[in-house]
matplotlib code that plots the C-alpha trace (Angstrom):
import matplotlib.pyplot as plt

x = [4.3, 2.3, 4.2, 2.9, 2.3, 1.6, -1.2, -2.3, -1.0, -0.8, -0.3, 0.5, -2.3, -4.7, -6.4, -6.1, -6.9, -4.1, -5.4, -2.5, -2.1, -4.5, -7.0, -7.4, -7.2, -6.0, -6.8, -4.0, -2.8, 0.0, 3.2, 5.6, 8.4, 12.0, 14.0, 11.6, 9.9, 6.1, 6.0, 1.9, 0.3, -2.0, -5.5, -6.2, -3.3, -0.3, 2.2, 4.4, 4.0, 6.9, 6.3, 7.9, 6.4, 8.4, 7.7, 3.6, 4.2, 6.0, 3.4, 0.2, -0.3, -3.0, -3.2, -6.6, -7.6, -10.2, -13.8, -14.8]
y = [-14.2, -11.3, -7.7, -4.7, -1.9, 0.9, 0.1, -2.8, -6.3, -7.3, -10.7, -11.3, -10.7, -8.9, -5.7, -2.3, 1.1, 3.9, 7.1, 9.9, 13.1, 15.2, 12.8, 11.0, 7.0, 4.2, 0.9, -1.8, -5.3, -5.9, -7.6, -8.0, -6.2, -6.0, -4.7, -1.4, -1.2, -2.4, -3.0, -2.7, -3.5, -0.5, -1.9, 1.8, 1.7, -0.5, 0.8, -0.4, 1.8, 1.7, 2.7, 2.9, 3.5, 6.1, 8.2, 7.1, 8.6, 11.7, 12.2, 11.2, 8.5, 5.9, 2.1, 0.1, -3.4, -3.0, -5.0, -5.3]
z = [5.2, 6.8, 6.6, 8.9, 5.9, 8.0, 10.6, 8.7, 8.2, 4.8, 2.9, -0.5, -3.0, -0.5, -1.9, -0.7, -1.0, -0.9, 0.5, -0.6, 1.7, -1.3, -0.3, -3.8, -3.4, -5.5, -5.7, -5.8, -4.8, -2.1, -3.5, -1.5, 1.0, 0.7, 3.3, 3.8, 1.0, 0.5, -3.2, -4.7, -8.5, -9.0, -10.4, -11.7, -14.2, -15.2, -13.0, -9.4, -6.5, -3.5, -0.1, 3.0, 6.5, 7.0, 3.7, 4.7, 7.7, 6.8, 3.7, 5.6, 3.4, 4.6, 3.3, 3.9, 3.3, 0.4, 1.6, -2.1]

ax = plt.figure().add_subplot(projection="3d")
ax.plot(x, y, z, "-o")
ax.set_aspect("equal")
plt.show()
């Protein structure tokens, strides 16, 4: 199922790059959402990232579909 993770429609598995408000990105794989939280697998390091769109929003947080 297709989930709208802040501009962008994501599916399970897609790629994507996190831009953070310093400007520093990370590259990861969509999971999944429950309830408001978009739940990532960061391909940088072994750790879960959470977001919501509302924390995005507030933080100026940016997600991207990775072309790679």
């Amino acid at each position: 199922m297709s989930y709208l993770v802040g501009e962008v429609v994501l599916d399970s598995g897609d790629k994507v790059i996190i831009r953070w408000s310093d400007r520093t990105e990370t590259r990861a794989v969509y999971k999944d959402t429950v309830g408001y939280s978009h739940y990532f697998d960061s391909c940088d390091e072994e750790k879960e990232i959470r977001l919501t769109n509302h924390f995005m929003r507030l933080k100026g947080i940016y997600v991207r579909k990775d072309e790679e």
